[in-house]
Rosetta silent file (secondary structure, phi, psi, omega in degrees, C-alpha in Angstrom):
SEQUENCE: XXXXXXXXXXXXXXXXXXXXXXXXXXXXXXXXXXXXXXXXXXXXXXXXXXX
SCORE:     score description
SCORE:     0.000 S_00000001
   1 L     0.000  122.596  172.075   25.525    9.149   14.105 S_00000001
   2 L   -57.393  140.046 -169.454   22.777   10.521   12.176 S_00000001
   3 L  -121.976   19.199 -151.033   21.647   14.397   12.517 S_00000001
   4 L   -94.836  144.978 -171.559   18.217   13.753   10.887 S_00000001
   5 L  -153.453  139.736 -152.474   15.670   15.212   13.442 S_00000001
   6 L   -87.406  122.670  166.405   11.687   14.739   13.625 S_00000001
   7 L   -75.042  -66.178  170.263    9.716   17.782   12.616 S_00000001
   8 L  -169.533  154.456  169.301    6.188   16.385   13.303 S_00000001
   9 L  -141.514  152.713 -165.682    4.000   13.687   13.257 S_00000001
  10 L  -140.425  173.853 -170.085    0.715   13.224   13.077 S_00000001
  11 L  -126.897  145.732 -172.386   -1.991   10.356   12.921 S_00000001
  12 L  -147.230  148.259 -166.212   -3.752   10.320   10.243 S_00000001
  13 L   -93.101  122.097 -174.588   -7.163    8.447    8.994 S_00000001
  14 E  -133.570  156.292 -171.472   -6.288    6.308    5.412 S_00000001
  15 E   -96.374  121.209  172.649   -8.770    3.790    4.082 S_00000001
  16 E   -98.897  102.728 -160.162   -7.129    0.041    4.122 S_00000001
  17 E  -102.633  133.431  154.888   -7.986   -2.399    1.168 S_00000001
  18 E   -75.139   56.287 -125.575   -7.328   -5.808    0.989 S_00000001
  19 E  -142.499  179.105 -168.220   -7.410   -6.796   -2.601 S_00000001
  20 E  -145.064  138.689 -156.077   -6.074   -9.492   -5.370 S_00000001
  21 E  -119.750  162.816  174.353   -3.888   -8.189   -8.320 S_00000001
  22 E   105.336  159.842  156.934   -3.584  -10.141  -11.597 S_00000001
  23 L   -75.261  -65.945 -154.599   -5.155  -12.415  -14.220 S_00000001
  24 L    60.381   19.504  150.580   -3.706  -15.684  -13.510 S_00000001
  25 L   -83.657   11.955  142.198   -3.756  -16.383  -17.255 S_00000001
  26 L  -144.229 -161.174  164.813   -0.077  -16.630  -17.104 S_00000001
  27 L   -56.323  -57.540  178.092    3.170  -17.300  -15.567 S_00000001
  28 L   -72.443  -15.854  165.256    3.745  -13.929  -15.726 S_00000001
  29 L  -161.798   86.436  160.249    0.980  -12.296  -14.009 S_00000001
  30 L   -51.391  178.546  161.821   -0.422  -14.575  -11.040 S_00000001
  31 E  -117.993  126.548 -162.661   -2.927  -13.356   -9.015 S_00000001
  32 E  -102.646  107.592  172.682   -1.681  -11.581   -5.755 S_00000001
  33 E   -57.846 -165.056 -177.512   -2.913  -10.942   -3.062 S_00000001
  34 E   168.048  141.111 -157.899   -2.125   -6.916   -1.707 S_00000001
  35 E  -108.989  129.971 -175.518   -2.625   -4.702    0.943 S_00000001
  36 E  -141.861  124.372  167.403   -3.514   -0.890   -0.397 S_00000001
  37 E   -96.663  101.929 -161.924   -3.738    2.285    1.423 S_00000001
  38 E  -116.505  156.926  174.891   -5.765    5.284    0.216 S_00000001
  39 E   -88.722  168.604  178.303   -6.325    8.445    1.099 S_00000001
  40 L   -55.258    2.725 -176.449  -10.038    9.448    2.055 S_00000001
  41 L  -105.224   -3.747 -172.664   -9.891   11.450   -0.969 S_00000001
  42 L   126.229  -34.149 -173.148   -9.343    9.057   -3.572 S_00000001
  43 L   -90.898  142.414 -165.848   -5.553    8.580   -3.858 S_00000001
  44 E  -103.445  116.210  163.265   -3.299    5.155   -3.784 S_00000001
  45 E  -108.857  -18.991  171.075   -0.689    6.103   -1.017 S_00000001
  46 E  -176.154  165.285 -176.134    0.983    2.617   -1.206 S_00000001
  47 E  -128.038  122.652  157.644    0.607   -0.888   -2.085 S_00000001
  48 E  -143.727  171.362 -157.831    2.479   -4.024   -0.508 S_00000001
  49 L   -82.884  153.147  140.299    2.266   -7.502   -1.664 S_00000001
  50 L   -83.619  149.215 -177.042    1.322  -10.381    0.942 S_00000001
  51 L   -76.875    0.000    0.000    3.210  -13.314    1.303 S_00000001
């Protein structure tokens, strides 16, 4: 059993980009799609790939 206990949460407004990663001048670096979340300030808070 875990003892880990929620401090707070909050909702928070992040800007959601859709976007394609890559050259797709090789093997080695298709082009990807990716989902990227910034903050309203400017800042990459995460990236995840789409299938």
């Amino acid at each position: 059993m875990s003892n880990n206990t929620l401090i707070k949460a909050e909702i928070e407004e992040v800007i959601k980009v859709i976007a394609t990663i890559g050259s797709g001048l090789t093997q080695n670096d298709p082009i990807k799609e990716v989902t990227q979340y910034w903050s309203k300030d400017g800042q990459l808070l995460f990236t995840i790939k789409n299938s």
